[in-house]
N, C-alpha and C positions, 0 to 999 in steps of 0.2 A: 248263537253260540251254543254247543253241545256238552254233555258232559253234566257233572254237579251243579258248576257255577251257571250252566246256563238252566238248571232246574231253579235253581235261586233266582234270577232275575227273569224268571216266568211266574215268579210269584203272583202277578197281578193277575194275569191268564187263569191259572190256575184261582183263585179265590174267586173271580166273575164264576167259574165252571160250577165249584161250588155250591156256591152260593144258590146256584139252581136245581139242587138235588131235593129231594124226599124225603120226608119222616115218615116212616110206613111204622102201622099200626099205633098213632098216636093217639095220647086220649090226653087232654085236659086236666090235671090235677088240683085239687084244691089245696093254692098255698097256706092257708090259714092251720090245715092238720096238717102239714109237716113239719117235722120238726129240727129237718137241717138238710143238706146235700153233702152225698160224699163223692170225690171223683176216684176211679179205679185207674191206674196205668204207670207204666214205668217208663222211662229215657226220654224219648224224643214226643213219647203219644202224653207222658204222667206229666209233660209242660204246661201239656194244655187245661190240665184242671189247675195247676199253678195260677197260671196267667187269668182265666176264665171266673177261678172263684175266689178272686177279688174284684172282679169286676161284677159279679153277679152281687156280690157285696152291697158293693154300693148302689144296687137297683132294689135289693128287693131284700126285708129283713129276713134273712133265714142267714144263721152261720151252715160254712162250708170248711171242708177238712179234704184233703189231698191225700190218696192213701196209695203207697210207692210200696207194697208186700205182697204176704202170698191170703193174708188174712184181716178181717176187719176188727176195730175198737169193738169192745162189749155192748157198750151205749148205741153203737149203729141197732136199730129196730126196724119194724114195718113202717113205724111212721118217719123213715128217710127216705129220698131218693138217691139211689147209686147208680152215677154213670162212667161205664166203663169205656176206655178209650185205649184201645192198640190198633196200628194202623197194620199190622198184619193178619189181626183176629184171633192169634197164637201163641201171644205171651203168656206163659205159666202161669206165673205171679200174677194178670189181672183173673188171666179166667179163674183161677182158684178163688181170688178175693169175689167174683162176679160169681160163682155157684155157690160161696157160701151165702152170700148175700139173697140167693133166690133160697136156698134151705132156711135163711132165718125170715122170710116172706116180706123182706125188704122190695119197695118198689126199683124196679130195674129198667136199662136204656142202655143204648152199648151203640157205641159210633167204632165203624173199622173199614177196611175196604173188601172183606172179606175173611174165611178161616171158619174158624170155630165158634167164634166168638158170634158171625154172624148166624151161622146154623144154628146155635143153641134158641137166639133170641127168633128166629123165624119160627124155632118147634115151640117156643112157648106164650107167642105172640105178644112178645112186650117191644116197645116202642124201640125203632132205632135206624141209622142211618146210615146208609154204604156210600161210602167216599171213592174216587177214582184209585185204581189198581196203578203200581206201575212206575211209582218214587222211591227213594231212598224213604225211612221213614222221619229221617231227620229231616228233612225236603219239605215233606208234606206239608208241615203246620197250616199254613192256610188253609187249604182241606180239611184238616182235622180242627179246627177252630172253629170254620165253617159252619163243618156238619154238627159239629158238639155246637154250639148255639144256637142254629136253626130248631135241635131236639131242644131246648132248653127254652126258646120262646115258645114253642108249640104245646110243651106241656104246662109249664108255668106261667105263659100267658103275659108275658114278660117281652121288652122289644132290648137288643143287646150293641145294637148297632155296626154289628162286624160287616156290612155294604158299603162305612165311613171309608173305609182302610185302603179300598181299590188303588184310588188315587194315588196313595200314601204310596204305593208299592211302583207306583209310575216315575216317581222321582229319581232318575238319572244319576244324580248329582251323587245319589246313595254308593254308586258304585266307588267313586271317587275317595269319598270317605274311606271306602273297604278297604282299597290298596294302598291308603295313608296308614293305616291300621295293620294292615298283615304289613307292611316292610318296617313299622315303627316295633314289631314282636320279633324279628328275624333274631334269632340268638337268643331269645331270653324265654321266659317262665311270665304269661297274662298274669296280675292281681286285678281283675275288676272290681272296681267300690260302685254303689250303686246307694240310692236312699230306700230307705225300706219301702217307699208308694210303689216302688217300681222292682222290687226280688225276684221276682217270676224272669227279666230279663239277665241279671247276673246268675242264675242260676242256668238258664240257657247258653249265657256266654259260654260257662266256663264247658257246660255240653260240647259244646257246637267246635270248642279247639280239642277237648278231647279227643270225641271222635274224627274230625275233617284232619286237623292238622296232628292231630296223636302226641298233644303234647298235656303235661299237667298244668293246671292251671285253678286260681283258688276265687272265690266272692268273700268281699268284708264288705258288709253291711250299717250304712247308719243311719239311727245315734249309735249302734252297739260298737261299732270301731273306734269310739272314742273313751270306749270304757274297757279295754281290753287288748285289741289289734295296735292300735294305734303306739304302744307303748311295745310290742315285741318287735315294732319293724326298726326300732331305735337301735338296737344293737345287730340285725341280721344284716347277712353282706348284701352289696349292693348290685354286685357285676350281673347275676343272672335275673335279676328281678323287672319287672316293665311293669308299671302301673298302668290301667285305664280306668278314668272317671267318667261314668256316662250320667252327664247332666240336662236332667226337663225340663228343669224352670231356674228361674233364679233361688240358690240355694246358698247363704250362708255358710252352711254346715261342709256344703261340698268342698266351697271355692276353700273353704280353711283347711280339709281334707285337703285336696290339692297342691295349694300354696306348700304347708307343712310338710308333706310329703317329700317336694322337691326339696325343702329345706336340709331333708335328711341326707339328701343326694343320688334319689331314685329318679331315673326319666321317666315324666308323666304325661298320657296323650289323655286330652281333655275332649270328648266327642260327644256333641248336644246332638239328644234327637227328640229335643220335645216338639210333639207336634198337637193339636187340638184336643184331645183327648186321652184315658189312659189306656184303651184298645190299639189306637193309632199308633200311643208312642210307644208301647212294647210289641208291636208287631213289626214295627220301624225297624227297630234297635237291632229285634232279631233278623230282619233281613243284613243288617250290618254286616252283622258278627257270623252270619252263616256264609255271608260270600269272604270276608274277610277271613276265616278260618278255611274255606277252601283253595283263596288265593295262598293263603301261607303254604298250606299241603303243597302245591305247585311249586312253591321259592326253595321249599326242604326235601322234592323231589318224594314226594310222598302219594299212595291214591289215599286220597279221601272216602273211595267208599268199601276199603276193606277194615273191616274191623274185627281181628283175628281172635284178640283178646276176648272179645263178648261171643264169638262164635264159640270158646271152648269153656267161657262161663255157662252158657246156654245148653252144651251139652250135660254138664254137669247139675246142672237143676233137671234137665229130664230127665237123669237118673235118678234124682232125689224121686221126684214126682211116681216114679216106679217103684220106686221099692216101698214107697208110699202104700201105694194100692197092691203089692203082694202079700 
């Protein structure tokens, strides 16, 4: 199959391809003096430090911080690691965050398939990885997961297990789910709920309809939906609204999210993708929700890969960027 969706369910293709690339000019860092990791990247590439550093979390004590700007926190120093991730190598907002970060003599890495972003880090020899040319950047993720871990075991000496997921990405049956999912949104506005172990995937959902099927869409998060959300969806209408819960394991907290829900009189599609692991299950989800948001585009007579809106935000930050430097 051609097109986006068949960029999507090449996921596993694409991740083995991966998976076999290079960290050129790695070196070794000792984790004991550093004193945190930041990732650099915005939309579809700024996921992957989402998803990535929580998982790095739970391997190795060093807190990590997700920086989606054109600049970094005060506390970022020499003794951080910042990895930069744009699958173009030409995002403003990272390379900005990514030069300040080499002016304040911040350790730096930078995963892209190329651009600027590569050039810089070849003239200054710091560690980084070129991923395949030639997707959507919202497509990529396995590539940029990839190569953003490969860099990330290599220098911190760390094993991340993104080789688990191949598999993951072979299951069929995923597609099935997708088109239960894009006809169950036809007409309405996504609310993804999602439990907080797993953020990085409602935060890509609500991506991934944005840009494929160009519709708005929101993440309510728990326990915090129950101390807040939960209580404003009690009076708002119901017609345009569609609930998704994406559930990993047995949850309590969800099934009552759920149940309650419907109670209110909202339709709710309940879609489990826990699989072994928490790399497995949010790389899962988002193969879901990225072919399911491309099947939608297709029902709403939509292309999925213009996104006209960010082409004319884009212009406008390079003029920022310009008048910057005059």
């Amino acid at each position: 199959m051609s097109g986006v969706l068949g960029d999507y369910l090449n996921w596993a293709t694409q991740l083995e391809r991966a998976l076999r690339g290079v960290v050129a000019n790695a070196t070794k860092l000792d984790l004991r003096s550093l004193r945190g990791l930041v990732f650099l990247g915005m939309g579809g590439s700024g996921v992957v430090g989402d998803i990535l550093g929580r998982h790095v979390e739970d391997v190795v004590t060093l807190p990590t911080i997700t920086v989606k700007s054109f600049s970094l926190p005060r506390y970022v120093d020499r003794n951080w690691l910042a990895v930069a991730v744009s699958y173009s190598g030409n995002t403003l907002e990272t390379l900005g965050a990514f030069q300040e970060a080499v002016r304040r003599g911040v350790v730096v890495a930078a995963v892209a398939s190329g651009g600027e972003l590569i050039e810089i880090s070849r003239k200054l020899r710091v560690p980084y990885v070129k991923v395949d040319e030639g997707y959507l950047p919202r497509t990529a993720l396995p590539a940029l997961l990839a190569g953003t871990s490969k860099l990330l075991e290599e220098l911190l000496g760390v094993r991340l297990g993104i080789e688990e997921c191949v598999d993951v990405l072979r299951d069929r049956t995923a597609l099935d789910v997708a088109e239960k999912l894009a006809h169950f949104l036809v007409g309405g506005v996504p609310i993804f709920v999602v439990p907080d172990r797993i953020y990085p995937l409602g935060l890509r959902a609500k991506n991934e309809f944005n840009e494929n099927a160009k519709i708005v869409s929101k993440v309510e998060v728990l326990p915090e939906l129950g101390h807040n959300d939960i209580v404003g969806w009690e009076g708002s209408p119901r017609e345009w609204v569609r609930f998704v819960v994406f559930r990993d394991m047995n949850d309590q907290l969800l099934d009552f999210a759920a149940s309650y829900i419907k109670e209110l009189g909202y339709p709710v599609m309940t879609v489990d993708i826990g699989k072994s692991s928490y790399i497995q299950t949010v790389l899962y989800g988002s193969w879901i929700v990225g072919m399911a948001s491309t099947i939608l585009a297709k029902l709403r007579g939509i292309d999925p890969r213009e996104t006209i809106s960010i082409s004319r935000y884009k212009e406008v930050v390079r003029r920022y960027f310009k008048s910057l430097g005059s």
